[in-house]
mmJSON file of the N, C-alpha and C atoms, coordinates in Angstrom:
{"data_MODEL":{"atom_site":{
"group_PDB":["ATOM","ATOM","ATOM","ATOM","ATOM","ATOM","ATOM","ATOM","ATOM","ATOM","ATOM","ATOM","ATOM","ATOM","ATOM","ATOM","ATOM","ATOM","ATOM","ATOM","ATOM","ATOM","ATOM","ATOM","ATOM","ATOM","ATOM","ATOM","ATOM","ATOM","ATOM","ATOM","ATOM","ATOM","ATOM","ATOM","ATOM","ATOM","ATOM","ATOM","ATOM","ATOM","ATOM","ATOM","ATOM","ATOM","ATOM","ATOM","ATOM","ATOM","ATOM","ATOM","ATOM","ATOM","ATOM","ATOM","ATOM","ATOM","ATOM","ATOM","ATOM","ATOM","ATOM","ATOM","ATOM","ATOM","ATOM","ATOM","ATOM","ATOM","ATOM","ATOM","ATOM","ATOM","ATOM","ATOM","ATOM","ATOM","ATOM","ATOM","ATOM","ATOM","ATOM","ATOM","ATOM","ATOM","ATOM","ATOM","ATOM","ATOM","ATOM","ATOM","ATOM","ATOM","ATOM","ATOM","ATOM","ATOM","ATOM","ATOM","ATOM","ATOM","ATOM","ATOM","ATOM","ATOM","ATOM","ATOM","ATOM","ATOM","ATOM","ATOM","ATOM","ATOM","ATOM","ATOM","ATOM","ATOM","ATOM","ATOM","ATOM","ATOM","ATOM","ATOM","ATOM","ATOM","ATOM","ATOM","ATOM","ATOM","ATOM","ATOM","ATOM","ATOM","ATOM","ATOM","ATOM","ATOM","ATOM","ATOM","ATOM","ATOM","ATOM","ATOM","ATOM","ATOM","ATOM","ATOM","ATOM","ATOM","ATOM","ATOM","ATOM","ATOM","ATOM","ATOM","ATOM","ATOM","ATOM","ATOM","ATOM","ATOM","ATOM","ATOM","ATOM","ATOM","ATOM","ATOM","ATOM","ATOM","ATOM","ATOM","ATOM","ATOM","ATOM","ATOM","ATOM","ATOM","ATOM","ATOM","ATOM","ATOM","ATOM","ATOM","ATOM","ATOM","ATOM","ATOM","ATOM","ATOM","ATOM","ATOM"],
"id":[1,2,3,4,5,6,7,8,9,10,11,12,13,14,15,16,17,18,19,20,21,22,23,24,25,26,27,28,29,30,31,32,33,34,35,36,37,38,39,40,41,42,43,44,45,46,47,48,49,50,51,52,53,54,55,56,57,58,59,60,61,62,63,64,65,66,67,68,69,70,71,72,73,74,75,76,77,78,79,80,81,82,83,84,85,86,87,88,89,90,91,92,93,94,95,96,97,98,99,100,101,102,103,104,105,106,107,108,109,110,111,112,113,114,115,116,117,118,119,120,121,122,123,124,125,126,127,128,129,130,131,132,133,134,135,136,137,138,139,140,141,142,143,144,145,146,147,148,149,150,151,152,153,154,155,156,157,158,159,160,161,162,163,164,165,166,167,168,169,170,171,172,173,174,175,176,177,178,179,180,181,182,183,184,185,186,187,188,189,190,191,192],
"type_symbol":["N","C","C","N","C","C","N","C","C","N","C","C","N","C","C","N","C","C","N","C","C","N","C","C","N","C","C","N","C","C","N","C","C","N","C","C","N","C","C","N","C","C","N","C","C","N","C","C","N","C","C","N","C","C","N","C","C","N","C","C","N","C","C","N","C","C","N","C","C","N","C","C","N","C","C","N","C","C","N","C","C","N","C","C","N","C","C","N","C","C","N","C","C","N","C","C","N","C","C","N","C","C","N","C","C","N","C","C","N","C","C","N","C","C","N","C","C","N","C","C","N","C","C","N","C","C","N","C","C","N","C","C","N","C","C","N","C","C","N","C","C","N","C","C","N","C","C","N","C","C","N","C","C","N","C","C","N","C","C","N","C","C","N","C","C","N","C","C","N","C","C","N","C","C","N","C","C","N","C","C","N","C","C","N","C","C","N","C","C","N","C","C"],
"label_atom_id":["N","CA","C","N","CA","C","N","CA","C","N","CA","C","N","CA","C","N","CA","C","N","CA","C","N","CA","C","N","CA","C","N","CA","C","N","CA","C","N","CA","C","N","CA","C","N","CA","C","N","CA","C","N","CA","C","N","CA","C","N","CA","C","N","CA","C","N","CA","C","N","CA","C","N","CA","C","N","CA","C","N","CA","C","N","CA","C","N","CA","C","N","CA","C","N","CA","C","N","CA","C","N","CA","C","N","CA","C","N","CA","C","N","CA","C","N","CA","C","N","CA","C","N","CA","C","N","CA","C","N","CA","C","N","CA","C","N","CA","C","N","CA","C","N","CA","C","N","CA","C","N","CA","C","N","CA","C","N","CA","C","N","CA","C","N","CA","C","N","CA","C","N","CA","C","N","CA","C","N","CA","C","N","CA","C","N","CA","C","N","CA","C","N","CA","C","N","CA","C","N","CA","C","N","CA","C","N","CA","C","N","CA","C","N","CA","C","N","CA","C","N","CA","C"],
"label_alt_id":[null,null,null,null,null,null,null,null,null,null,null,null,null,null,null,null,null,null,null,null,null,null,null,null,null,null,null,null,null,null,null,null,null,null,null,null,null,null,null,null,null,null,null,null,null,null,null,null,null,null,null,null,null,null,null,null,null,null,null,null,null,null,null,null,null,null,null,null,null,null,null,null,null,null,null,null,null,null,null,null,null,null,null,null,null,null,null,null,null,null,null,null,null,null,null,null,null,null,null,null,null,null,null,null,null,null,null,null,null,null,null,null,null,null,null,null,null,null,null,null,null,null,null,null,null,null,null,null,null,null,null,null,null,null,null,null,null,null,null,null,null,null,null,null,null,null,null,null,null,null,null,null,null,null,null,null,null,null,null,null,null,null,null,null,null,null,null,null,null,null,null,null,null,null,null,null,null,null,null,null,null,null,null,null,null,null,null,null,null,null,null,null],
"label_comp_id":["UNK","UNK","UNK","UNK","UNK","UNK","UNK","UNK","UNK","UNK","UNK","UNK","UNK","UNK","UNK","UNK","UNK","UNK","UNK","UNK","UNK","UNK","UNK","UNK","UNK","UNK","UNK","UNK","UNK","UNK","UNK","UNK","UNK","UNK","UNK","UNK","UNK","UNK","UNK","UNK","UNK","UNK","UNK","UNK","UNK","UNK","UNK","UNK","UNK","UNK","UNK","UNK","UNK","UNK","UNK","UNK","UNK","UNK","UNK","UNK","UNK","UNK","UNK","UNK","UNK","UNK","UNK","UNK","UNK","UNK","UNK","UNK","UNK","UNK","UNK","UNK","UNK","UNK","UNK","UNK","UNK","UNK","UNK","UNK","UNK","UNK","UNK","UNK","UNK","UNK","UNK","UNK","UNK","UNK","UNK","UNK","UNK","UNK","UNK","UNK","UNK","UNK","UNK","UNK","UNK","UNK","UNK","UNK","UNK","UNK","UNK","UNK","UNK","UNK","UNK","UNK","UNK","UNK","UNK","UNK","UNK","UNK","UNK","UNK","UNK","UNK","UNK","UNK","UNK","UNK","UNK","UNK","UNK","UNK","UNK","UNK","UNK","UNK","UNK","UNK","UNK","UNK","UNK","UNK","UNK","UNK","UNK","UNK","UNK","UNK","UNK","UNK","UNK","UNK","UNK","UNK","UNK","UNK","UNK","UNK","UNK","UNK","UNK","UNK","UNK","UNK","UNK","UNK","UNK","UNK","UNK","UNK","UNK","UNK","UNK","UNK","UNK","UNK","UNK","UNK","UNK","UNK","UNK","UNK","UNK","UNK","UNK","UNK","UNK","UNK","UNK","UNK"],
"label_asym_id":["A","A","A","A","A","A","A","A","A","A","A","A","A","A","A","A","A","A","A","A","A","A","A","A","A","A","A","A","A","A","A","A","A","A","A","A","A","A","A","A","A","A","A","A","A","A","A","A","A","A","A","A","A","A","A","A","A","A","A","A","A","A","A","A","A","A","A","A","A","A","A","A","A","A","A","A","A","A","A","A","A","A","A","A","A","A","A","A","A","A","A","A","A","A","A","A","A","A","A","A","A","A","A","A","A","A","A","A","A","A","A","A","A","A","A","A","A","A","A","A","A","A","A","A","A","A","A","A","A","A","A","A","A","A","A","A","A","A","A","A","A","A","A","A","A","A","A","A","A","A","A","A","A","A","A","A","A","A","A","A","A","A","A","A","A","A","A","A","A","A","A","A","A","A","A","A","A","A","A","A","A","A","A","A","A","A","A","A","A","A","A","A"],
"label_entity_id":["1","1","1","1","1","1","1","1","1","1","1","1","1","1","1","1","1","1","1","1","1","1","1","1","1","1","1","1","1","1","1","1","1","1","1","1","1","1","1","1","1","1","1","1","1","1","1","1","1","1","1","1","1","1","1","1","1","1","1","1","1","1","1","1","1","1","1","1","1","1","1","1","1","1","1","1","1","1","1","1","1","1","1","1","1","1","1","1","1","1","1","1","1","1","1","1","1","1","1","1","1","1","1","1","1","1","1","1","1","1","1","1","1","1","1","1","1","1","1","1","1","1","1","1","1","1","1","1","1","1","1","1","1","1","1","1","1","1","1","1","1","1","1","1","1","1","1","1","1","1","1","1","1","1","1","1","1","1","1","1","1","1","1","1","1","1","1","1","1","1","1","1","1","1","1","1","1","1","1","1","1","1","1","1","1","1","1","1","1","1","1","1"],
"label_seq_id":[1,1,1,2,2,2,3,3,3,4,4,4,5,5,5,6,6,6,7,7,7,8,8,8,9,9,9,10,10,10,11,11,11,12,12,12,13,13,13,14,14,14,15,15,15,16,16,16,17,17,17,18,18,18,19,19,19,20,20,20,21,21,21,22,22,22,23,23,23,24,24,24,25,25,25,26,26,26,27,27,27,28,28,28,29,29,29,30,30,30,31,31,31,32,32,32,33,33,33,34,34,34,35,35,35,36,36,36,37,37,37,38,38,38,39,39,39,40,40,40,41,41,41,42,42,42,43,43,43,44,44,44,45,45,45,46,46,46,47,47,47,48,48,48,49,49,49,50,50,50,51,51,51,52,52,52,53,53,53,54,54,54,55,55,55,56,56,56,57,57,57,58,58,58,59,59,59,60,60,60,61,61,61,62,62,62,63,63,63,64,64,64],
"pdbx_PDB_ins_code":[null,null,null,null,null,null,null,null,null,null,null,null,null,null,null,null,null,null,null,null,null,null,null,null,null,null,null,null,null,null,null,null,null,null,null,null,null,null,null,null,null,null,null,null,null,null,null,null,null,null,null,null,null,null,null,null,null,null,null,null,null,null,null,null,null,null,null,null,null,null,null,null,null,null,null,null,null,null,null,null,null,null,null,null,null,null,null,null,null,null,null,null,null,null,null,null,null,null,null,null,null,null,null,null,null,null,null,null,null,null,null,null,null,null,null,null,null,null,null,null,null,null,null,null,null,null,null,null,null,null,null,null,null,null,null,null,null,null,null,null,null,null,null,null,null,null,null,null,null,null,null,null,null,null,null,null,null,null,null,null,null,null,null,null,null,null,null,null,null,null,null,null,null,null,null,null,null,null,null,null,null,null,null,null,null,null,null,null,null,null,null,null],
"Cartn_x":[98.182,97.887,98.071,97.264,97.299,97.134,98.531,98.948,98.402,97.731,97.34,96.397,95.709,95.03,93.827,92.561,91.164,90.358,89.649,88.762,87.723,87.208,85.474,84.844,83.439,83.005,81.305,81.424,80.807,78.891,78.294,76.627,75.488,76.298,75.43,75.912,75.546,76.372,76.639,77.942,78.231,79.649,79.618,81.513,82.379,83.706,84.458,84.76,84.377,84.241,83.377,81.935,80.965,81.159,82.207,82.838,83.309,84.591,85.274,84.879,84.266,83.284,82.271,81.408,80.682,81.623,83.032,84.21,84.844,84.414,85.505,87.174,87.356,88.685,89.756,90.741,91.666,92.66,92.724,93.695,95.285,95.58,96.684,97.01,97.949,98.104,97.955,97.269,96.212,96.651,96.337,95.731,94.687,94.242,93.036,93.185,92.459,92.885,91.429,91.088,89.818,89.839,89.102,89.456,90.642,91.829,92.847,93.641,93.317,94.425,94.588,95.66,95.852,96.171,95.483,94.866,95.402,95.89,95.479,94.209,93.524,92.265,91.858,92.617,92.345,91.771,92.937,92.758,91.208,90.72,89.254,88.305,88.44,87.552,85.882,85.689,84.236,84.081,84.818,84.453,83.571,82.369,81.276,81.63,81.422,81.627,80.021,80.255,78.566,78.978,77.599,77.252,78.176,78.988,79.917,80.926,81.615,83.002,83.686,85.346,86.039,86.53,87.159,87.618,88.651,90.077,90.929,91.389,91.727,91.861,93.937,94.886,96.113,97.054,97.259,97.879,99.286,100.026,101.042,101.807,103.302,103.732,105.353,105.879,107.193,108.073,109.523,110.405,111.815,112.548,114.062,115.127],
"Cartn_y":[100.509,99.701,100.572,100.598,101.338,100.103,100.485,99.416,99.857,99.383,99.909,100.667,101.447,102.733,101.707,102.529,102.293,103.078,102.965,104.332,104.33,104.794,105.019,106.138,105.775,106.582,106.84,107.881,108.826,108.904,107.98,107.76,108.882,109.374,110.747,111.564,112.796,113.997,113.711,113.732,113.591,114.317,114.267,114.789,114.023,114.3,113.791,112.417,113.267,112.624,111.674,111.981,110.755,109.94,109.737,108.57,108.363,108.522,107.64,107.313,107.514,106.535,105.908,105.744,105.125,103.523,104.018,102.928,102.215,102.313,102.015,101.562,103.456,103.242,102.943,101.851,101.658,102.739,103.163,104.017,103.863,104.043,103.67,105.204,106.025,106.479,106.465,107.222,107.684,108.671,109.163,110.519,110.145,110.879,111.082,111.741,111.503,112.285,112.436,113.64,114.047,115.276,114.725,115.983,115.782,115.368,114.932,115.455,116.298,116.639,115.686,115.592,114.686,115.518,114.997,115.835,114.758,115.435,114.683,114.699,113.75,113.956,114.678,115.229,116.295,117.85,117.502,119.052,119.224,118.283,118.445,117.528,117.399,116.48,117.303,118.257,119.048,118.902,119.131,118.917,118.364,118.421,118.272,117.083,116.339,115.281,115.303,115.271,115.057,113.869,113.481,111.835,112.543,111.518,110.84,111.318,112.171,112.806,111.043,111.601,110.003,110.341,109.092,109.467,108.357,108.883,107.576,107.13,106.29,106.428,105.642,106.59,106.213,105.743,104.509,103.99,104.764,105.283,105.989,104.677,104.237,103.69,103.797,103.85,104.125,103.064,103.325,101.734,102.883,101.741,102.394,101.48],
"Cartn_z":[75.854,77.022,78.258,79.251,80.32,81.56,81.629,83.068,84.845,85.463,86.745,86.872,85.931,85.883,85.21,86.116,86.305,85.451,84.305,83.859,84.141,84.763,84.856,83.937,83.52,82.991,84.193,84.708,85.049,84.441,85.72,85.19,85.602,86.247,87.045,87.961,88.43,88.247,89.911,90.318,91.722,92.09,93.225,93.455,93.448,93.338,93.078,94.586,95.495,96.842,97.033,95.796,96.472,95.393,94.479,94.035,94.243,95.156,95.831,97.007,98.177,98.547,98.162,97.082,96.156,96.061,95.754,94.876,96.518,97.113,98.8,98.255,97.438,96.796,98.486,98.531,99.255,99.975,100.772,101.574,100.954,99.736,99.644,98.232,98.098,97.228,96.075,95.235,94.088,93.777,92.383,91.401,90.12,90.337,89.434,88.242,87.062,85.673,85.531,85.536,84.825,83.797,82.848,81.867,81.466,81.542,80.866,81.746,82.891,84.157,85.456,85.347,86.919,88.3,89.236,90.333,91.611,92.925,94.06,94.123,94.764,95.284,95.792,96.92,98.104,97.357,96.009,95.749,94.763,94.368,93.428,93.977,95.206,96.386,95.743,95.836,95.9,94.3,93.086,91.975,91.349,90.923,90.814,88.859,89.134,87.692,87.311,85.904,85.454,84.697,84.281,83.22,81.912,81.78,80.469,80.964,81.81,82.171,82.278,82.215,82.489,83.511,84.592,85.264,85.244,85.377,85.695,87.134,87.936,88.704,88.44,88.854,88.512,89.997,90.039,91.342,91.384,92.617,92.855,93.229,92.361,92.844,93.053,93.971,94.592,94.696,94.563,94.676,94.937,95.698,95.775,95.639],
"occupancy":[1.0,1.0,1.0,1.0,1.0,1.0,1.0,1.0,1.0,1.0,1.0,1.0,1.0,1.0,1.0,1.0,1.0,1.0,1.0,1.0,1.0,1.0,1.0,1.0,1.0,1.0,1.0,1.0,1.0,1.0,1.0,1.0,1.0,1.0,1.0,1.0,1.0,1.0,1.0,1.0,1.0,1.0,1.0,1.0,1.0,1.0,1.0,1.0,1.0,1.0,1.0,1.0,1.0,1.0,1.0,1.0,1.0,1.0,1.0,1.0,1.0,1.0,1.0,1.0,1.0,1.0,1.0,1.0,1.0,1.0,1.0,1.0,1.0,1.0,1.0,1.0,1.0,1.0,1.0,1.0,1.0,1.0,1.0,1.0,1.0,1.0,1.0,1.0,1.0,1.0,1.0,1.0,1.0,1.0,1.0,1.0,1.0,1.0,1.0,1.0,1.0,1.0,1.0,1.0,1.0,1.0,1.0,1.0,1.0,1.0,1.0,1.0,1.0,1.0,1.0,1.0,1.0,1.0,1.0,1.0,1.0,1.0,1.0,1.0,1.0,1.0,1.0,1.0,1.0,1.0,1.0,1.0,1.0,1.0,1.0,1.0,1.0,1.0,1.0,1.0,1.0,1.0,1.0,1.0,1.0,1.0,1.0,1.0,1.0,1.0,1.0,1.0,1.0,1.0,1.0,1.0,1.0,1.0,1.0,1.0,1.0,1.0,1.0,1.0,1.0,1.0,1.0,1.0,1.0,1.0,1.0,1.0,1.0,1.0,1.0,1.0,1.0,1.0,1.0,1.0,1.0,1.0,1.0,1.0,1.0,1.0,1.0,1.0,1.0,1.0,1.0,1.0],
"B_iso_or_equiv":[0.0,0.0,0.0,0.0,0.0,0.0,0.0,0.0,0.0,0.0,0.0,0.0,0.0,0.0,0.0,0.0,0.0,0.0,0.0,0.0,0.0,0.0,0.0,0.0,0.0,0.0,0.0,0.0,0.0,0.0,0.0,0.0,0.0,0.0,0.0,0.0,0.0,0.0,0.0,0.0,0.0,0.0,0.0,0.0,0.0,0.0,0.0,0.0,0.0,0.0,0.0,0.0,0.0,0.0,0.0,0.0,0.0,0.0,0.0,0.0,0.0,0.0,0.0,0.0,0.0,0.0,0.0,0.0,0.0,0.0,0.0,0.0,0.0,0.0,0.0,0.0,0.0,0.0,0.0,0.0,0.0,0.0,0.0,0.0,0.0,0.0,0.0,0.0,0.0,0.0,0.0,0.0,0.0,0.0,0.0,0.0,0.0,0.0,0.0,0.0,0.0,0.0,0.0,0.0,0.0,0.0,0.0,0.0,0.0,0.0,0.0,0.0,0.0,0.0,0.0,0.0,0.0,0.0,0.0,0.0,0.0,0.0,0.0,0.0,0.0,0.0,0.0,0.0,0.0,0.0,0.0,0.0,0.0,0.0,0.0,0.0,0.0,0.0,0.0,0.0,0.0,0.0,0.0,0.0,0.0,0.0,0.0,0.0,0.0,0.0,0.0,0.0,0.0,0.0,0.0,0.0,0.0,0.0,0.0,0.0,0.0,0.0,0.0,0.0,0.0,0.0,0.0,0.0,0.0,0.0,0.0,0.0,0.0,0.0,0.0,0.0,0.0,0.0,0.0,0.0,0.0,0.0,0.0,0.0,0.0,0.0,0.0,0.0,0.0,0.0,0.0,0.0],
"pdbx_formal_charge":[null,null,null,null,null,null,null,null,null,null,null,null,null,null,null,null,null,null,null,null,null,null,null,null,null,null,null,null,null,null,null,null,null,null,null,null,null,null,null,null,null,null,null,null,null,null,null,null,null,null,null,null,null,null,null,null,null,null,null,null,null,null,null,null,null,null,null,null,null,null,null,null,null,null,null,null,null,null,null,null,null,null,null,null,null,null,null,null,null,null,null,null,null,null,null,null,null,null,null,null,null,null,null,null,null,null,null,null,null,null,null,null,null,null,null,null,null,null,null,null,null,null,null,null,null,null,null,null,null,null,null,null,null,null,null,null,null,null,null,null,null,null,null,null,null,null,null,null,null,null,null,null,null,null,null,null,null,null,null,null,null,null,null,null,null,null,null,null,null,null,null,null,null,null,null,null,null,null,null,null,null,null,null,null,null,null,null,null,null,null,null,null],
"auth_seq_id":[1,1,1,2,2,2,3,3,3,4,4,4,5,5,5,6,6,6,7,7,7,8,8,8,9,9,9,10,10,10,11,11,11,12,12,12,13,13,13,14,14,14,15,15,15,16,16,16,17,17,17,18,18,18,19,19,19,20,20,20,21,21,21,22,22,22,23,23,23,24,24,24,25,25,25,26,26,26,27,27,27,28,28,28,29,29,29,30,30,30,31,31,31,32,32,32,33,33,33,34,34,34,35,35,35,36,36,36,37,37,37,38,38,38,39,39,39,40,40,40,41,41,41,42,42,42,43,43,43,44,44,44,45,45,45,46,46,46,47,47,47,48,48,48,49,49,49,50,50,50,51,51,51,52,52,52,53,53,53,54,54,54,55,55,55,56,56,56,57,57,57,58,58,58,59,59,59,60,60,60,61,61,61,62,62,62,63,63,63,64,64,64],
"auth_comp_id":["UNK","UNK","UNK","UNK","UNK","UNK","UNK","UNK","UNK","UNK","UNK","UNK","UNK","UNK","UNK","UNK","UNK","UNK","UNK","UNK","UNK","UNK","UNK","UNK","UNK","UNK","UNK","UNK","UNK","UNK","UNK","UNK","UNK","UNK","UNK","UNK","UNK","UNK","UNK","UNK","UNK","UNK","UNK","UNK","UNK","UNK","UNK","UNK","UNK","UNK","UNK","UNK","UNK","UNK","UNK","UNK","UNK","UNK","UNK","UNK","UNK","UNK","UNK","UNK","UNK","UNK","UNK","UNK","UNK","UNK","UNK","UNK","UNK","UNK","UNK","UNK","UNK","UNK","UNK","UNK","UNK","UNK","UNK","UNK","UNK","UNK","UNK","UNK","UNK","UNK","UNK","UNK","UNK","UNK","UNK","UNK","UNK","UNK","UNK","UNK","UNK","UNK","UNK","UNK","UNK","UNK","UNK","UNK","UNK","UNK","UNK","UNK","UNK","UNK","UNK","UNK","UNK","UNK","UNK","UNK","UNK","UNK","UNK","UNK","UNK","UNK","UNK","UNK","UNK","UNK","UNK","UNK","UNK","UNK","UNK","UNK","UNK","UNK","UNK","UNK","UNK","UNK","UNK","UNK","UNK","UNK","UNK","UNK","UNK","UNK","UNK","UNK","UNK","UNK","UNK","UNK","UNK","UNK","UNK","UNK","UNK","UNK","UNK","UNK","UNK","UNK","UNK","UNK","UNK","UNK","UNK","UNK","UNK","UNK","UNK","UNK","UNK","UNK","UNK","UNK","UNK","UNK","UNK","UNK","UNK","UNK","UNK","UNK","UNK","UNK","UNK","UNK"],
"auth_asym_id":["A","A","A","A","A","A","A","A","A","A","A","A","A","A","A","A","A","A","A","A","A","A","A","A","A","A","A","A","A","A","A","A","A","A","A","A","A","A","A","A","A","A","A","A","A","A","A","A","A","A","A","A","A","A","A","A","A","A","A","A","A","A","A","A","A","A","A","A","A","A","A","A","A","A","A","A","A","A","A","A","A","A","A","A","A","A","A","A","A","A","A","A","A","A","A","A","A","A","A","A","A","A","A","A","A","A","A","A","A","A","A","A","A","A","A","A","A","A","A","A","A","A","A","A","A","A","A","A","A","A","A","A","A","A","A","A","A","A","A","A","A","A","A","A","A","A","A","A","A","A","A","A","A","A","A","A","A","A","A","A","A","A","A","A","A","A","A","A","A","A","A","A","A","A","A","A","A","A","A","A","A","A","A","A","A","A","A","A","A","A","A","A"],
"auth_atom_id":["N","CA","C","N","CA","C","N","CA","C","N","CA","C","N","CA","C","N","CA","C","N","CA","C","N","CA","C","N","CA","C","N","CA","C","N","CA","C","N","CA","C","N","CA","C","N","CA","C","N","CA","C","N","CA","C","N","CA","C","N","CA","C","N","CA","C","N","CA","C","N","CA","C","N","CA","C","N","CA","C","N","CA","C","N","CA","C","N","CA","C","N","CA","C","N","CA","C","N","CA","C","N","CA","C","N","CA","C","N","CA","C","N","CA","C","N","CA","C","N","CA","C","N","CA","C","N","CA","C","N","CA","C","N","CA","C","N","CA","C","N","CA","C","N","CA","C","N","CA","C","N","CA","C","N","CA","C","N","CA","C","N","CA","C","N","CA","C","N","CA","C","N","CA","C","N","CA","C","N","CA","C","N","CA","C","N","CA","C","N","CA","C","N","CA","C","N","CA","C","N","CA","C","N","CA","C","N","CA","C","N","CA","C","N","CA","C","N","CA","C","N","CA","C"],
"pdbx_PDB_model_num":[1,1,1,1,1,1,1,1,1,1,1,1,1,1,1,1,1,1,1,1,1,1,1,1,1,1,1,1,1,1,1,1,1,1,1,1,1,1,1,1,1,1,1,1,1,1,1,1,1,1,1,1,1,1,1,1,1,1,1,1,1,1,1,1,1,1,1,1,1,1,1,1,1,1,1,1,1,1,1,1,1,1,1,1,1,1,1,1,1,1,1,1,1,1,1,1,1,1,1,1,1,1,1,1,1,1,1,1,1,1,1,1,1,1,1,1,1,1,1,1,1,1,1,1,1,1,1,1,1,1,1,1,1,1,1,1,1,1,1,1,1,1,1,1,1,1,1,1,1,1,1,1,1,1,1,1,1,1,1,1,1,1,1,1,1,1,1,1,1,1,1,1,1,1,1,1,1,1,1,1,1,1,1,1,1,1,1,1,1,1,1,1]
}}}
């Protein structure tokens, strides 16, 4: 079971950037798992995703 985390699967070849504006993902802390690595966004923003790649999208969540 994967609690919070989004998978997309990837319909055509775009950046990593023009899926998340594609998604009007929320201003709120994220990482991404593509390829089975988890990434800030910032750092694989230009990364070029092709058709069938996954992408997860994993909510950052903090408590004290």
């Amino acid at each position: 079971m994967k609690v919070g985390i989004e998978e997309i699967e990837v319909t055509e070849s775009k950046t990593v950037m023009e899926l998340m504006d594609e998604l009007q993902l929320p201003p709120t802390p994220f990482l991404l798992e593509v390829g089975g690595e988890v990434f800030y966004p910032d750092e694989i923003k230009d990364r070029r995703l092709e058709k069938g790649d996954k992408v997860a999208i994993i909510p950052v969540i903090a408590g004290g």
